[in-house]
SEVEX-967307 format. One record per atom (N, C-alpha, C): residue number from 1; chain; atom name; x, y, z. Coordinates in steps of 0.2 Angstrom, whole numbers, plus 5000, padded with zeros to 4 digits. Example, Ala and Ser with C-alpha at 12.3 -4.5 7.8 and 13.67 -1.06 7.14 Angstrom:
2
{1; A; N; {5066; 4972; 5039}},
{1; A; CA; {5062; 4978; 5039}},
{1; A; C; {5066; 4984; 5039}},
{2; A; N; {5064; 4989; 5035}},
{2; A; CA; {5068; 4995; 5036}},
{2; A; C; {5064; 5000; 5039}},
This chain:
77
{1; A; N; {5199; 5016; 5003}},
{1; A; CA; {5194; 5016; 5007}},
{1; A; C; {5188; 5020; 5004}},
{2; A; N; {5184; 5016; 5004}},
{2; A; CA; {5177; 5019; 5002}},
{2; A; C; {5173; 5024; 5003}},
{3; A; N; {5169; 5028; 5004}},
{3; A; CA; {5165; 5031; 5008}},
{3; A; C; {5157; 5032; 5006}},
{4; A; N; {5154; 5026; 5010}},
{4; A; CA; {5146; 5026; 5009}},
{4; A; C; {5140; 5032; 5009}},
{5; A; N; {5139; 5034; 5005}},
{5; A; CA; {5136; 5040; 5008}},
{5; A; C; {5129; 5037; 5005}},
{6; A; N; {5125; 5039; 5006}},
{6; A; CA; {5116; 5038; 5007}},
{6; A; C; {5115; 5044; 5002}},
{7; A; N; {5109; 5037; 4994}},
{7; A; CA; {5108; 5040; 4992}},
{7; A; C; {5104; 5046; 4992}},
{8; A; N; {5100; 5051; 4992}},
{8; A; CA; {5097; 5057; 4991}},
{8; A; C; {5092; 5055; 4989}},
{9; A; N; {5087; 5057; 4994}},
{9; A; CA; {5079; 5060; 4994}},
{9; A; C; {5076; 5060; 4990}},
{10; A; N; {5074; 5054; 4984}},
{10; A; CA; {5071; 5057; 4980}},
{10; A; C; {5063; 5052; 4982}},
{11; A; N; {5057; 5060; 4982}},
{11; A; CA; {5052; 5058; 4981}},
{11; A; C; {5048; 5058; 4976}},
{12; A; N; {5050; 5060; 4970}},
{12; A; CA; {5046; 5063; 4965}},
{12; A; C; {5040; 5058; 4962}},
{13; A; N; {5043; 5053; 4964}},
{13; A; CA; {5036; 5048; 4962}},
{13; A; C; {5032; 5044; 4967}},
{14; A; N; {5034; 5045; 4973}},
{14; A; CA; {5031; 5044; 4977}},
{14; A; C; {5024; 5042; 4977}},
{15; A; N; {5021; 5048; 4974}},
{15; A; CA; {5012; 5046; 4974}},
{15; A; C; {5011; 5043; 4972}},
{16; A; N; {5015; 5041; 4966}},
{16; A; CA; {5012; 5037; 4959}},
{16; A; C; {5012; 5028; 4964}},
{17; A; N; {5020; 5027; 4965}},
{17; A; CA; {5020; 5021; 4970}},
{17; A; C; {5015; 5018; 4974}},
{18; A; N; {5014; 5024; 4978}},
{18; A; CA; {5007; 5022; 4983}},
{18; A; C; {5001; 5021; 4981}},
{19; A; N; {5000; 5024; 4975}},
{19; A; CA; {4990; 5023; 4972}},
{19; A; C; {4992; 5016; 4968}},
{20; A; N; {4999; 5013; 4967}},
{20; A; CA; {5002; 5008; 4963}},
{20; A; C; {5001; 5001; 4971}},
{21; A; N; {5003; 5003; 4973}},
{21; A; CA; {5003; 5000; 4979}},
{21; A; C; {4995; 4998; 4982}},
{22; A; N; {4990; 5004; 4982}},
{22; A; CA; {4983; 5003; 4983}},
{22; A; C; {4981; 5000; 4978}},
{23; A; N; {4981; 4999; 4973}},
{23; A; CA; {4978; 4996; 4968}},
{23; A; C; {4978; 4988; 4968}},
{24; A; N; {4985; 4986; 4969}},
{24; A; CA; {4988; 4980; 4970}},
{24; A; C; {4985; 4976; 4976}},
{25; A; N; {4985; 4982; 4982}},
{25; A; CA; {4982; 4978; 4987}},
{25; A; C; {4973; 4977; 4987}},
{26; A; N; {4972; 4981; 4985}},
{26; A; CA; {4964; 4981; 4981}},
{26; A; C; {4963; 4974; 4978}},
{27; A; N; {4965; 4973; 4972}},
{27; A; CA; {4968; 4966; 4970}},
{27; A; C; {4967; 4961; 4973}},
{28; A; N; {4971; 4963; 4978}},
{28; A; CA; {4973; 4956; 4983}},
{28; A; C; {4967; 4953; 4988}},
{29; A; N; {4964; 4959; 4989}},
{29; A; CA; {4956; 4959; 4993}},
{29; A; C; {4951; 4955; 4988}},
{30; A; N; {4951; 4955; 4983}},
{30; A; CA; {4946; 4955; 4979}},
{30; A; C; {4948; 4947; 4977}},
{31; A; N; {4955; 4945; 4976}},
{31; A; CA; {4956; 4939; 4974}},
{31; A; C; {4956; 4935; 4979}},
{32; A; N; {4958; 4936; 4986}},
{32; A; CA; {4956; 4933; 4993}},
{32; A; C; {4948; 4931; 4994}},
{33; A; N; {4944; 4937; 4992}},
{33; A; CA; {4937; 4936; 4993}},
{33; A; C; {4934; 4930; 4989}},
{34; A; N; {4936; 4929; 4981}},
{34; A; CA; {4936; 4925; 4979}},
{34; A; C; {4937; 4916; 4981}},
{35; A; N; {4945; 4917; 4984}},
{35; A; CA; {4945; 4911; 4986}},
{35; A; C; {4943; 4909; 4994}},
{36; A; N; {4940; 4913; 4996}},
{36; A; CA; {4935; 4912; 5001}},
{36; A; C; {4928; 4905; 4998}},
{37; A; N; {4925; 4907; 4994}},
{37; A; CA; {4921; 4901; 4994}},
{37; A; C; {4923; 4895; 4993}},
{38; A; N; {4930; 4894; 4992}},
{38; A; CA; {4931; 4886; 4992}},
{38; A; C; {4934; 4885; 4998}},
{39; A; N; {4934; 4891; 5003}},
{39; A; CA; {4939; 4888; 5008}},
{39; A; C; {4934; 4887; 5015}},
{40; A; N; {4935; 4882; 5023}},
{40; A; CA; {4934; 4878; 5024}},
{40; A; C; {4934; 4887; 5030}},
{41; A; N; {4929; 4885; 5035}},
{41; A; CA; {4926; 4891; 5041}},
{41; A; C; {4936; 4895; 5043}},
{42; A; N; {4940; 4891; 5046}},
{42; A; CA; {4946; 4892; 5048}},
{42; A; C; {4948; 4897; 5042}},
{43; A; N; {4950; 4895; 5036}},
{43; A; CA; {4953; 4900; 5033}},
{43; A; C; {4947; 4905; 5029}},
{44; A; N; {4942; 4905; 5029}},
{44; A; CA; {4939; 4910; 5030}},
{44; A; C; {4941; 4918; 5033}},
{45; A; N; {4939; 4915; 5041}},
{45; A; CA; {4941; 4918; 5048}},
{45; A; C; {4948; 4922; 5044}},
{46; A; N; {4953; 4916; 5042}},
{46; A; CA; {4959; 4922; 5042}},
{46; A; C; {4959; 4925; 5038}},
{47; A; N; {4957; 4923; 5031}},
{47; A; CA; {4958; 4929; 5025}},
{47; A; C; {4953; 4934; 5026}},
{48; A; N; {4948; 4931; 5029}},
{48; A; CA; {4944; 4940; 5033}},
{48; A; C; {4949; 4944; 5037}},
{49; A; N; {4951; 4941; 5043}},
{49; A; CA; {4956; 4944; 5046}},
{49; A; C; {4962; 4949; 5040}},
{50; A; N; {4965; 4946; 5040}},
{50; A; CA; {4970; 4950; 5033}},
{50; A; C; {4967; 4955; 5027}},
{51; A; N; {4963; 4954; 5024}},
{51; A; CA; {4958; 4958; 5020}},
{51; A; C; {4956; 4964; 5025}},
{52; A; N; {4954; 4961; 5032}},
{52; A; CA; {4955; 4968; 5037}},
{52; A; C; {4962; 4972; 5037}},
{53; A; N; {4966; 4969; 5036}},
{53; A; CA; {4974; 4972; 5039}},
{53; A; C; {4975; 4978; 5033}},
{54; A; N; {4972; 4971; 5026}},
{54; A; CA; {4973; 4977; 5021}},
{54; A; C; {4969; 4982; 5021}},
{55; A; N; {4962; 4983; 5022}},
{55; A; CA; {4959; 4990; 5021}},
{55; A; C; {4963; 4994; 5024}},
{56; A; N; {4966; 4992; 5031}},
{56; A; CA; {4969; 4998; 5035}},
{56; A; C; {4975; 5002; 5032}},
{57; A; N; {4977; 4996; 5028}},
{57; A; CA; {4982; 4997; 5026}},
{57; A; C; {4983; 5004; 5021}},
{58; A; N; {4976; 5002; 5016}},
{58; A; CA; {4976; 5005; 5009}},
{58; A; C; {4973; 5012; 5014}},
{59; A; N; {4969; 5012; 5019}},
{59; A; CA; {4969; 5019; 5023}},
{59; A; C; {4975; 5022; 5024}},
{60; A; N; {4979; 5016; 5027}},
{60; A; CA; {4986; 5023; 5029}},
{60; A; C; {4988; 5026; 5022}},
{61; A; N; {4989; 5020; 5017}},
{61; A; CA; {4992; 5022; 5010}},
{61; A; C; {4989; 5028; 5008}},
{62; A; N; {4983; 5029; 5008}},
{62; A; CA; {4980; 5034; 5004}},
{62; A; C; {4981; 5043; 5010}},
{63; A; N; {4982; 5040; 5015}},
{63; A; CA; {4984; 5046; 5020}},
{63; A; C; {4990; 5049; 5017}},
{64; A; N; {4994; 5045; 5017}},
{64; A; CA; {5001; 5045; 5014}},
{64; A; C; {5001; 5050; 5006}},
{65; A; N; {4997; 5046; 5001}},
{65; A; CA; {4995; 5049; 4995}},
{65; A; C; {4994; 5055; 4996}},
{66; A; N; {4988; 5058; 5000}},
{66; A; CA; {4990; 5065; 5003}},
{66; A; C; {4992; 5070; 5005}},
{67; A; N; {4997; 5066; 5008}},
{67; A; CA; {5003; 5068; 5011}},
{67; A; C; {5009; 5074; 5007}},
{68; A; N; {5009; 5065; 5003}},
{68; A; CA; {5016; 5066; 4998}},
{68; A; C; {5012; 5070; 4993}},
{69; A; N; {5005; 5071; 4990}},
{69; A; CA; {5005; 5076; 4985}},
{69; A; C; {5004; 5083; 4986}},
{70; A; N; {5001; 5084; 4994}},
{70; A; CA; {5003; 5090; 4994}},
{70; A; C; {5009; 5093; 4996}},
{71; A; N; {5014; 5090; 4999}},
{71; A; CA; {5022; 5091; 5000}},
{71; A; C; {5025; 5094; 4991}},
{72; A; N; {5023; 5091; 4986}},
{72; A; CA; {5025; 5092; 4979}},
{72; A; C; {5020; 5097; 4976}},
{73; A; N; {5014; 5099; 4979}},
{73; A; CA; {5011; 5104; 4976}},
{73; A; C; {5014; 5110; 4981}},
{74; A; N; {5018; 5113; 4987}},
{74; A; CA; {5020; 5115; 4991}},
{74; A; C; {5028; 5115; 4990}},
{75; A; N; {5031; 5113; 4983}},
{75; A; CA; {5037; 5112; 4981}},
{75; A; C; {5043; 5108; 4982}},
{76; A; N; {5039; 5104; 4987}},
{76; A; CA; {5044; 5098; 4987}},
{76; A; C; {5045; 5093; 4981}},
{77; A; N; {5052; 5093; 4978}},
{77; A; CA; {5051; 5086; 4971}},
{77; A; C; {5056; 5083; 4973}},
């Protein structure tokens, strides 16, 4: 019999992740905007829509960056 035990807490790169993860979605707004001029009013509307989703997003993300970098200046690794 086995016994599963849950990896351990590692955040130690945590920020990096996140500004990795901001970047990307940054990206993805920018290449959506793009194919915005060949697309028809409907898909407009939605990649406006979701390019909204993601700024929130990259606000939470970056809330989080925060977060996570003061917790490791504060000694958590």
């Amino acid at each position: 019999m086995t016994h599963n035990r849950p990896k351990p807490d590692d955040r130690s790169d945590n920020v990096e992740k996140l500004q990795d993860m901001v970047q990307n979605t940054i990206e993805n707004i920018e290449e959506a905007q793009e194919s915005m001029e060949f697309s028809n009013e409907q898909e407009r509307q939605r990649i406006q829509a979701k390019n909204e989703r993601r700024e929130e997003s990259i606000a939470a993300m970056r809330e989080e960056i925060k977060d996570e970098a003061s917790d490791r200046e504060n000694g958590y690794q």
